[in-house]
N, C-alpha and C positions, 0 to 999 in steps of 0.2 A: 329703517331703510332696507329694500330688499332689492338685490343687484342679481342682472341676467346679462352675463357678460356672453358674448358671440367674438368665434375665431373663427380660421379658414383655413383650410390644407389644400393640397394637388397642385390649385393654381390662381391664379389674381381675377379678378371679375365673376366670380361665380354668381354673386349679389347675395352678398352677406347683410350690406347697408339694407335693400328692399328687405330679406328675413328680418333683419333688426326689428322694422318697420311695422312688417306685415305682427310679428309676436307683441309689439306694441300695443299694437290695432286689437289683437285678439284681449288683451287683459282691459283696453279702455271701453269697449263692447262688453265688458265687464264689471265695468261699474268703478275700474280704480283708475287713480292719477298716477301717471306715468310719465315721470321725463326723460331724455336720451343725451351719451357721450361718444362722439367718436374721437377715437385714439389713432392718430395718422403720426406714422413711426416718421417722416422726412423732417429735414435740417431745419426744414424752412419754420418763420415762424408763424405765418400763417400762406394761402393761398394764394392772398392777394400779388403777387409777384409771380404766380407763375403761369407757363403757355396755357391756355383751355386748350387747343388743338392736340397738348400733349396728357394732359390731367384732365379734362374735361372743365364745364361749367363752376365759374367762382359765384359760390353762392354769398348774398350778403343777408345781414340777421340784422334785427330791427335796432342793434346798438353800435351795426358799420361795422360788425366782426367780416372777415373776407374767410368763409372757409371752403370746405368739401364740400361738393353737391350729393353727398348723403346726408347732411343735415337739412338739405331741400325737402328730401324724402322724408324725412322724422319728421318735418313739420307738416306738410304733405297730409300724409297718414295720420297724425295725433290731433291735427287742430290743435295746435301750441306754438308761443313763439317762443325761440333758444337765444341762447346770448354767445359773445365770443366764449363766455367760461365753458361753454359744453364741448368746445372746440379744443384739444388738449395735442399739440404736436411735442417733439424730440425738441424741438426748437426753442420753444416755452420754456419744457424741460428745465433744460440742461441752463438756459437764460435766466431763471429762479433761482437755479442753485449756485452760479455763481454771483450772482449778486448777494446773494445771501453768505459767501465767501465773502467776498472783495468786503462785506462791514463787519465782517467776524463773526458772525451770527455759530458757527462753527467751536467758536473758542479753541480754536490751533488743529483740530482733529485734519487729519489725512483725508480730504473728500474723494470717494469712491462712489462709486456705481453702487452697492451695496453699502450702506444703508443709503447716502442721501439721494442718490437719483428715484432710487424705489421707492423709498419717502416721501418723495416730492409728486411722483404718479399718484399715488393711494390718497396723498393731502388733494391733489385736482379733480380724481375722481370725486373723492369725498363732498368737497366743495361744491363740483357741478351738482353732486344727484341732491344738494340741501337748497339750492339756487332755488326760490320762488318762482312757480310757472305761474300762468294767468289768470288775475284771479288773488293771487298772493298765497296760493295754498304752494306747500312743499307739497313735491309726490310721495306716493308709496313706493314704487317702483324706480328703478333706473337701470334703464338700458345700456350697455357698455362695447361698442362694436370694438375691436380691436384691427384697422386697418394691417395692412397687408398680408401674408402666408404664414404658417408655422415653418420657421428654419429661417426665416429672413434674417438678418445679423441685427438690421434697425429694431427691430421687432423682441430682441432678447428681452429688455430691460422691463418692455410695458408686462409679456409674461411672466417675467418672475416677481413683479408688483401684484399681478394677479393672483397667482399662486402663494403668496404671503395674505394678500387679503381671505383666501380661499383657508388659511388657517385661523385667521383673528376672527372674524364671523362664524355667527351660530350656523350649524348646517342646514336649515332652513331659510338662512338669508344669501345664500348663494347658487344659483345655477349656471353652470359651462357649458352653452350650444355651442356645437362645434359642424361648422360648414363644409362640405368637402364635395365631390365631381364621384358620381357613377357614370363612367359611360359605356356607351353601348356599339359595341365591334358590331362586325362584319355581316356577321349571322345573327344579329339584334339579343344578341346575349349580353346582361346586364356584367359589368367587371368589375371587382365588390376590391379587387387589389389597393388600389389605390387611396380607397378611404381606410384599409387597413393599417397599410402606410405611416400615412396622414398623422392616424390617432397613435399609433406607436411614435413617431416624433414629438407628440405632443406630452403624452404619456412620460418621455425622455425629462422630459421640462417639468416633470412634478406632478401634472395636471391632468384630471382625469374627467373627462367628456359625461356629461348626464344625459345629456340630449344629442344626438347626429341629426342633423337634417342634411338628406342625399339628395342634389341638385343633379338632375340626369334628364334626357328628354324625351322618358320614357317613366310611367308609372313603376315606382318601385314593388318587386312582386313578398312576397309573404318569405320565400326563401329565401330571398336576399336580402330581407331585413336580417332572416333567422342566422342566418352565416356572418352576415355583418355585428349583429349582436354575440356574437360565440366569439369572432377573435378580438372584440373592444370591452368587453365585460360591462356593456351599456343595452339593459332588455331590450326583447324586441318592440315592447310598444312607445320608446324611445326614440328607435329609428323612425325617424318622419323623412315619407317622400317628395320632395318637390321637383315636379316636374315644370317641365315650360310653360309657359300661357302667353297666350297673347297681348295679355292688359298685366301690366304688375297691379293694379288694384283687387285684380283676381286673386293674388298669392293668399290673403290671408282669408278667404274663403276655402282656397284648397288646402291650410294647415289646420283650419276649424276643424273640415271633413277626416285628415287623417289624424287627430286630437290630441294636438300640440297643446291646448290651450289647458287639458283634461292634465297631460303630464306636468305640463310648468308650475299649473295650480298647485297637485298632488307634492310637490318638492318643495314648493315656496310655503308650505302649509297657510294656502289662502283658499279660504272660501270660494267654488267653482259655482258663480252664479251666475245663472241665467242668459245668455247672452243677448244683447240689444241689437236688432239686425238694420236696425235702420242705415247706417251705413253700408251695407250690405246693398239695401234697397239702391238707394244713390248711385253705387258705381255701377249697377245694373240696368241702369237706363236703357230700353231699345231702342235703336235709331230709326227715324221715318224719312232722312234726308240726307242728303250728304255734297258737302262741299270740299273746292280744291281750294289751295293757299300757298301763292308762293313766299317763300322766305328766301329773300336775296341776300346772302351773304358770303363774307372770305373764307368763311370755315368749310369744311365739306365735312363736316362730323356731326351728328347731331345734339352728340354730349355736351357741345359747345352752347349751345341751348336749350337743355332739360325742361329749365322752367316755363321755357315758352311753349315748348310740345307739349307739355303737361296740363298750359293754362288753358290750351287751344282744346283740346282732351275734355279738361272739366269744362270752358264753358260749351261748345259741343252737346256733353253730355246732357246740360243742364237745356238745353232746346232742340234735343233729339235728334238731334247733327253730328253725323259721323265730319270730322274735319280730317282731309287728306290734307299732305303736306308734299308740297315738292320744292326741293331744296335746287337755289340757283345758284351759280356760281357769281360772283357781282362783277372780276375780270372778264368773264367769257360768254354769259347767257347775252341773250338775243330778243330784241323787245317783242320778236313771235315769238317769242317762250312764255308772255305773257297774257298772250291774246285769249286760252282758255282757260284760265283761271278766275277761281271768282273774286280774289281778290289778295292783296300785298301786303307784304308785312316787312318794314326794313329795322333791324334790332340792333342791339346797340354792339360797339367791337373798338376800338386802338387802332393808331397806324391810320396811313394814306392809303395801302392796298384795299383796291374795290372801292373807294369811294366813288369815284365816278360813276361806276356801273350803278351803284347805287340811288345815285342820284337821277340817273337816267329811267331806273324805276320808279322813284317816284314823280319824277315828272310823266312819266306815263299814265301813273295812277290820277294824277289831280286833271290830266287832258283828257284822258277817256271815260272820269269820273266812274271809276272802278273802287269799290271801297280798300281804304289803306289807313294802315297802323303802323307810325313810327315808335318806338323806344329807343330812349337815350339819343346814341348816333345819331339816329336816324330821322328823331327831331332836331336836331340840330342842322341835320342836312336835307330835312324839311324846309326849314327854314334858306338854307344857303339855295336850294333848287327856286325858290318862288322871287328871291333878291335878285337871280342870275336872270330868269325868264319872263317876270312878271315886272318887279323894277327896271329891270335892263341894268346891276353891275354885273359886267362880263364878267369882272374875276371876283367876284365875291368868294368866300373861301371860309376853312376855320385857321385862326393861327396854331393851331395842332397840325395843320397843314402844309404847313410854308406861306410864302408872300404871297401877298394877295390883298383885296377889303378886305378884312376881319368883322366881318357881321357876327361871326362866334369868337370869341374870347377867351382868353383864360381868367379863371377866377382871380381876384385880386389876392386871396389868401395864398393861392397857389404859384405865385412870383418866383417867391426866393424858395419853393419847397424845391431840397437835392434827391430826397430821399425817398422811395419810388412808394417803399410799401406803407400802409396803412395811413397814407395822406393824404389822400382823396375826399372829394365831399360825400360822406358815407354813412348810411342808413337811415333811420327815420327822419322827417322832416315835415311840418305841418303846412299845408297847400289851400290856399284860399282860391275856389271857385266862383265865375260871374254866374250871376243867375239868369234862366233861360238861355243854357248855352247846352249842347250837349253832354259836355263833362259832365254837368251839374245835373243833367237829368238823368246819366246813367250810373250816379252814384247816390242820386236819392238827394243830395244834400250839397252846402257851400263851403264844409269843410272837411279834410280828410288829413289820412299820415301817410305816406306811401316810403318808401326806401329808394337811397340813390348812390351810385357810384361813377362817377366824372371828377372831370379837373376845368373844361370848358361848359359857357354857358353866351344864353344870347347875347351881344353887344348891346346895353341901355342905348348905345348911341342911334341906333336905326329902329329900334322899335314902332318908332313917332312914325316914320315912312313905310315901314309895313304892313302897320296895320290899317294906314289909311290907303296904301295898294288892295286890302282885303284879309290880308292874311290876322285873323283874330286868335289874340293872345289871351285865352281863357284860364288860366290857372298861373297865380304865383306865389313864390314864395318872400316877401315882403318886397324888393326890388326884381328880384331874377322870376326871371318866365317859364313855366314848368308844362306848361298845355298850351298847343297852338290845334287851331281847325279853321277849316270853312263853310261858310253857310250855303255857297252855290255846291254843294258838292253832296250826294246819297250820306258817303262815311268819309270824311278825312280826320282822323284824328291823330296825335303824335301827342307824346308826352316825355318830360326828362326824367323821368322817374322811372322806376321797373316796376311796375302792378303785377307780374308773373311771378316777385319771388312772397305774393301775400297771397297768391290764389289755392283753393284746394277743393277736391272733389264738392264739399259741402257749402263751400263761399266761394265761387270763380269770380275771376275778376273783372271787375264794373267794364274797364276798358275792351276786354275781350268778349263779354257778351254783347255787344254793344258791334264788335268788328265781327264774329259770327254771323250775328243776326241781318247785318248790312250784307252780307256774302251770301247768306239764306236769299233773301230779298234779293241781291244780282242776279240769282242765277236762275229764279224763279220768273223774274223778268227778261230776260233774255231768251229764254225758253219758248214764253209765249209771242215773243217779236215774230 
């Protein structure tokens, strides 16, 4: 196993996870297998408990791990799917090693930081990068991102695991990209200070950088790699520049060109072969059309839904459709905020805030028959909009909600559940589709796996009267109902499922090609009215 571990200095979000990502990209264009670990230094023990408004998008993984949405990204980029093991927090940590106390697994030793926590990193690294990817093959490769900055206090423990792995491996099975912020003052002079910095703090910690990649929003020039190489003791065709782009699908085209992939090879003593551009090709798509899409939601962040940008993105790409996005507020937008758009999309979220606006959106969508995409929530308040306006109960509701009819439900498993994290109905789960319905024709087939995270689902008791109101329940999972639509309608579709966190440049997802191309077809009709 060879390990390409990646750190970060100056400052937090430089997009360390996309480099991870993108040098992934570059060795599987390569011909090897390659799997990835992020290392997220916080207490917590996984995501699933914390704000998205504050952390961004809780990504879930096909075995209902709740982690970082840079593991979104790794699968993303890789075409692979990760399990919670690749997911390695302080939290885990520190949660292993006592319990491996508390039955004496220790035999009386003083537990410290030194050996057992650092032990316990290197044993989870180890672990993830041996984890079978798909297929059942182990990789060659493992990527090893190391969340947060150098100097962070959290962050001590997982570098000096490194730095200890960084001695027990041959020097050929290790390389240290190290991430760091060139910017550019005043007078558009590049300021080489700070990654200087950077690698001297890091440097402090034992560890000494192979690779710099300089994140700056400007092409790095030949002297300031040259200068940057003279005070890091890292050559200069080491230093790789990365500047901004527009698409992060770009990134790992622009480190091909500056030949990252030439240095990693040369250090990993791996055979630098040929590279496969098709991927390449894919996210190069030109666009011939272009559509708007609002997304009504309570976040005003977008990180709050990566996956969904992303999916809208790939499928987009995949029918030559640039997809704008304009993000609604669900308290405060205004049903003319929807009148130019080609079509709706309400996503799934926690909490009563916005719900209503929400639902005011989609009743918009199903009355003016504007193509619309619910996930999660937003089938579920799919369904509540059509019980309210179409059955006539006024107060139809979810019991997530307060009083009300309970047309949505909470799962019967999820009664006596106290405890918030990793108890949800979570990750894969196998979906029987009707035949000749639309689900089933834009996925080819009557069965699939798709991934989920909820605790409410539709009430069995009203199904019998909604569906003979119209509203058709095309997908489920043995009792519970996973896809509703309508047949008087272009596109209504909603689903309880997340089809955005399986989609990727090379596979977009069934449901979102499906709401693009209904949005193509809006707008192209309209046009000609």
């Amino acid at each position: 196993m060879k390990y390409i571990v990646v750190t970060g200095g100056v400052m937090s979000g430089l997009g360390k996870g996309i480099t991870t990502a993108s040098i992934g990209r570059l060795l599987k264009n390569r011909g090897y297998q390659v799997t990835a670990v992020k290392i997220d230094p916080y207490l917590n023990i996984d995501a699933g408990t914390m704000n998205p408004a504050q952390h961004g998008e809780v990504f879930v993984l096909s075995d209902g791990g709740e982690v970082d949405l840079d593991l979104g990204n790794y699968e993303r980029f890789l075409d692979i799917n990760l399990k919670s093991i690749h997911n390695i927090t302080t939290g885990k940590v520190y949660r292993n090693v006592i319990e491996k106390e508390r039955r004496g697994d220790f035999l009386g030793a003083t537990v410290q930081i030194i050996p057992h926590i650092t032990d316990e990193i290197k044993h989870c690294i180890s672990r993830a990068a041996q984890e079978p990817i798909d297929g059942g093959k182990v990789a060659e490769i493992c990527l090893v991102e190391v969340g947060g900055t150098v100097g962070d206090i959290e962050s001590m423990p997982f570098l000096e695991a490194v730095r200890q792995m960084h001695g027990e491996l041959a020097p050929q099975d290790m390389v240290l990209v190290h991430v760091t912020l060139v910017p550019v003052d005043t007078m558009g002079d590049l300021k080489t200070k700070p990654t200087q910095h950077s690698v001297k703090a890091l440097r402090e910690l034992g560890l000494q950088p192979d690779i710099i990649v300089c994140r700056s929003s400007e092409v790095i020039n030949p002297q300031a790699k040259k200068k940057i190489s003279n005070f890091t003791d890292v050559p200069a065709k080491a230093v790789i520049s990365a500047k901004d782009v527009p698409d992060i699908y770009q990134v790992p085209m622009e480190l091909e060109k500056e030949g990252l992939a030439d240095v990693v090879c040369s250090y990993l003593a791996l055979e630098n072969k040929e590279p496969d551009t098709r991927w390449y090709r894919v996210v190069s798509q030109e666009y011939t059309n272009r559509v708007t899409v609002a997304i009504v939601s309570k976040y005003g962040i977008e990180d709050v839904y990566m996956s969904i940008k992303e999916s809208l993105k790939h499928a987009g790409r995949a029918l030559s459709t640039e997809v704008n996005i304009r993000w609604l507020d669900a308290e405060t937008f205004n049903a003319r905020d929807l009148a130019d758009v080609d079509g709706i999309l309400v996503p799934g979220g926690f909490g009563k805030r916005g719900v209503e606006g929400k639902i005011r959106a989609i009743r918009s969508a199903r009355e003016t028959k504007k193509p619309y995409l619910g996930l999660c929530l937003g089938f579920q308040l799919s369904v509540i909009e059509y019980a309210r306006h179409v059955l006539g109960i006024s107060d139809a509701t979810s019991e997530e909600m307060g009083p009300g009819t309970h047309v949505i439900a909470i799962l019967p498993e999820q009664e006596e559940v106290s405890d918030l994290g990793g108890t949800m109905r979570l990750g894969n789960c196998t979906i029987k589709l009707k035949e000749d319905t639309t689900i089933a024709e834009l996925y080819g087939k009557t069965e699939i796996v798709e991934r989920h995270r909820h605790r409410y689902e539709v009430n069995p008791e009203f199904v019998g009267d909604l569906e003979e109101a119209g509203l058709a329940f095309t997908g489920s999972c043995g009792e519970r109902m996973e896809v509703c639509e309508l047949s008087d309608h272009p596109f209504y579709l909603a689903t309880q499922f997340h089809p955005e966190f399986k989609s990727s440049p090379t596979n977009p997802s069934p449901p979102y090609i499906g709401f693009v191309s209904a949005c193509k077809k809006n707008k192209t009709s309209t046009q000609t009215r």
